[in-house]
C-alpha positions in Angstrom: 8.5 5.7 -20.9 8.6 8.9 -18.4 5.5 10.4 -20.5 4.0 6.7 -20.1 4.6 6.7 -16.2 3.2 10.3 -15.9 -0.2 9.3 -17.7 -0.1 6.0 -15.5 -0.1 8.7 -12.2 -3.0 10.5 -13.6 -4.4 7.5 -14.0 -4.1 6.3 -11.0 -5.0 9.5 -9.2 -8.4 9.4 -11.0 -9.0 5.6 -10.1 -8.3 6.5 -6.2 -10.6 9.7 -6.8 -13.1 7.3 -8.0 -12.9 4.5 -5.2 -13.2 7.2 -2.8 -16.9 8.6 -3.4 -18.1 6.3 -4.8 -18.2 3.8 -1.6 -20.8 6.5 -0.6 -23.1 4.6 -3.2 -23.1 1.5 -0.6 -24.0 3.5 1.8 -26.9 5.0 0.2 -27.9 1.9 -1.1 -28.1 0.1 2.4 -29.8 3.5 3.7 -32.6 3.5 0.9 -33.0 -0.3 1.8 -33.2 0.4 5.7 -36.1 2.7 5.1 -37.9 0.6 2.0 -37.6 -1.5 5.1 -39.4 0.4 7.4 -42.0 2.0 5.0 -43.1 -1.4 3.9 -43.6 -2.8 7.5 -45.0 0.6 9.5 -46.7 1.6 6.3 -47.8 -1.4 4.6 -46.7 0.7 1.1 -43.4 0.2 -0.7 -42.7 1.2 -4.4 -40.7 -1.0 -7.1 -38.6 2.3 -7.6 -37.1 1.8 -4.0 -35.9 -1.7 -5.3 -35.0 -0.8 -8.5 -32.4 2.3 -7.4 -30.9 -0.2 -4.4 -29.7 -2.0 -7.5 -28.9 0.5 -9.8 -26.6 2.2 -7.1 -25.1 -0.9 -6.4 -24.1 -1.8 -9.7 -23.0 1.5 -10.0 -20.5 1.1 -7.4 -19.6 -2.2 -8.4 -19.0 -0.9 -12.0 -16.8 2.4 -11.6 -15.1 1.1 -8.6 -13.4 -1.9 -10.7 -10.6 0.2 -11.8 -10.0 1.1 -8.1 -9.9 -2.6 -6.9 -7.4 -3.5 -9.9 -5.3 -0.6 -8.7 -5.2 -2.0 -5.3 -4.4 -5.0 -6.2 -8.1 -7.0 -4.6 -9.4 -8.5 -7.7 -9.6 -12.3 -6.8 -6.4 -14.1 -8.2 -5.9 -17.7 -8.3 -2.3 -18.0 -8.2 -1.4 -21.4 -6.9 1.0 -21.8 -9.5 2.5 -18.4 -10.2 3.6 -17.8 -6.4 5.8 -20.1 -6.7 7.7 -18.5 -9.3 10.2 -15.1 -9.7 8.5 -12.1 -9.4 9.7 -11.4 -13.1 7.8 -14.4 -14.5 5.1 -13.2 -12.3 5.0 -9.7 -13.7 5.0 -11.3 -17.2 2.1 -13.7 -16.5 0.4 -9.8 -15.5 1.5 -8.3 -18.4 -0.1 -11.1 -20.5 -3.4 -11.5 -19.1 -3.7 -7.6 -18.8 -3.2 -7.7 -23.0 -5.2 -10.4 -23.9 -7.7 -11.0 -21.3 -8.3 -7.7 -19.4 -8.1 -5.6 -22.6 -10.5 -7.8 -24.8 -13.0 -8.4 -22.6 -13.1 -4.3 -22.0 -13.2 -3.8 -25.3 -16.2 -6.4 -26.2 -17.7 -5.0 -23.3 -17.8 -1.4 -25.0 -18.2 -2.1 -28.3 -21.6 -3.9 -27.3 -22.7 -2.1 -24.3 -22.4 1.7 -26.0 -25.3 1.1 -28.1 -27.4 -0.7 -25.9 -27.1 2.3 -23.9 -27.6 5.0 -26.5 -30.6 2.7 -27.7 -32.1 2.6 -24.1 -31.2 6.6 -24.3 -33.2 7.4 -27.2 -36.0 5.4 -26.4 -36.4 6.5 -22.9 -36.7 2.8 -22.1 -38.7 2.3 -18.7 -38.6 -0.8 -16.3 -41.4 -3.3 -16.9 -42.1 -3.2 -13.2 -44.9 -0.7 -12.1 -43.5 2.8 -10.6 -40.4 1.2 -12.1 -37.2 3.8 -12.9 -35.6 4.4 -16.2 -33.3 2.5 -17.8 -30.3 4.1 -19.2 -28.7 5.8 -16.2 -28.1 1.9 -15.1 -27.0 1.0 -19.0 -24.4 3.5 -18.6 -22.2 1.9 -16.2 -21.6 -0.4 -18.3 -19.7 1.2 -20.9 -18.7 3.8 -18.1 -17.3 1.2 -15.9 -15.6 -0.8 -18.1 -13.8 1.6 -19.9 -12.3 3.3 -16.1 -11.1 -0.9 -15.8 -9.7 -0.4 -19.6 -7.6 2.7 -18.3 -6.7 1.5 -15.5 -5.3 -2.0 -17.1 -3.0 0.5 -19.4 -1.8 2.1 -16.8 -1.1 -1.6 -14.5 0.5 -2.2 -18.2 2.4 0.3 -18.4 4.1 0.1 -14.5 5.2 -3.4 -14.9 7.0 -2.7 -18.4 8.6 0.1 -16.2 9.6 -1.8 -13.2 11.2 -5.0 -16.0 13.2 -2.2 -17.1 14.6 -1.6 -13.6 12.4 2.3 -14.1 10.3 1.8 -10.8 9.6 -0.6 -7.4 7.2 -3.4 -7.9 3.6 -2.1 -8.8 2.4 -5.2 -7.1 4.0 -5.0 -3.3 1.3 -4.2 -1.3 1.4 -0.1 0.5 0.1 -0.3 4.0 -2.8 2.6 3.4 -6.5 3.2 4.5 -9.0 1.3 3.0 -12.2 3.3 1.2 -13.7 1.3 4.0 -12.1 2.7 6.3 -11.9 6.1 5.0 -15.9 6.1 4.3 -16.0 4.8 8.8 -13.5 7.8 9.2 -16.1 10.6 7.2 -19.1 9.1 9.4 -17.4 9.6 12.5 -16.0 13.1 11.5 -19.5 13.9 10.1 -21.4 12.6 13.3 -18.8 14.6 15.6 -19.0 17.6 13.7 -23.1 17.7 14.6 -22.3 17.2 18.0 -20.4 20.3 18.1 -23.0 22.1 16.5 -25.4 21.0 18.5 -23.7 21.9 21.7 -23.1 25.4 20.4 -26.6 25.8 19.8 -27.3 25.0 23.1 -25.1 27.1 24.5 
C-alpha cells in the first residue's frame, strides 16, 4: 500500500502540474476571441480558423484539466442522500462509482476515441469549414484527457482504500489552497508589474 500511496503522489503532483498551465488555455481562448472580435468589426474580415482554435483550446482545457477538478474535489456531486450518512459509507459509495462508473466510461472512452484520432491523423483530416484547422490536434484530447481522469480516478482509488485502513486523513476534506483561478489572477498581476518595472528602468 506505501508503493500504492507513492504512485498516488506522483499522480497527483502531475494532475496539479496539469491544472496549473493549462488555465492559460482560457485565457488564450478569451484573448483570440477579443481580437476575432475586433478584426471582424474594425476590419470587416474574420477567418473560420479564429473560431475553430477558440474551441479547440477550450476543449482542450476542459479535457486535460478533468483530472485536476476530480483531484480537487469540484466535479458536480449530487449527494442529497449520501451526506447524510458516515463518512465510511461515504467513502465506499466513492470507491464504487470510481470502479464501475469512472473507470468504464474512461475506458470506452479510449478504446473508441484512439482510433478516431489515429484515423483523423493519417488522413490529415481538415475541417469542412473554409480556412478551417486540422483535425487531430482536437481528436487528441480525447483519448489524452480521458486517460489523465483514468489516472487520476486510481489514484482517488487508491487514497480512500488507504484512509479505510486507518493509512492516511480523509482524501475528501477540503485544503484551504489557491485556486488555478486565482493563481493564473496572481501570474497577471506579477507579469503586468514586472513590465512596469522595466519600463521605469528604461526610462530612467
Amino acid at each position: 500500500m506505501q508503493a500504492l500511496l507513492q504512485c498516488s503522489r506522483k499522480i497527483d503532483w502531475l494532475s496539479s502540474q496539469i491544472g496549473k498551465y493549462v488555465i492559460w488555455l482560457i485565457l488564450a481562448s478569451v484573448v483570440i476571441s477579443g481580437v476575432n472580435a475586433v478584426v471582424r468589426k474594425v476590419l470587416s474580415t474574420s477567418s473560420n480558423a479564429f473560431l475553430e482554435v477558440q474551441w479547440y483550446l477550450f476543449s482542450a482545457s476542459f479535457l486535460l484539466a478533468a483530472g485536476y477538478t476530480l483531484l480537487q474535489g469540484e466535479h458536480v456531486k449530487v449527494d442529497v442522500i449520501a451526506s447524510r450518512l458516515s463518512r465510511r459509507t461515504q467513502i465506499w459509495i466513492d470507491i464504487f462509482g470510481l470502479i464501475f462508473f469512472l473507470a468504464p466510461m474512461c475506458l470506452a472512452v479510449l478504446w473508441y476515441g484512439q482510433p478516431f484520432f489515429e484515423n483523423a491523423y493519417r488522413s490529415g483530416e481538415m475541417s469542412n469549414n473554409a480556412g478551417g484547422l486540422i483535425r487531430w490536434p482536437v481528436y487528441l484530447m480525447m483519448p489524452l484527457g480521458f486517460g489523465l481522469l483514468l489516472l487520476q480516478g486510481g489514484s482517488e482509488l487508491i487514497k480512500r482504500i488507504a484512509f479505510l485502513q486507518g493509512l492516511i486523513e480523509d482524501p475528501g476534506a477540503k485544503k484551504a489552497q489557491q485556486t488555478s483561478e486565482q493563481a493564473l489572477a496572481e501570474s497577471i498581476r506579477r507579469l503586468a508589474e514586472a513590465g512596469k518595472g522595466q519600463r521605469g528602468s528604461q526610462s530612467v
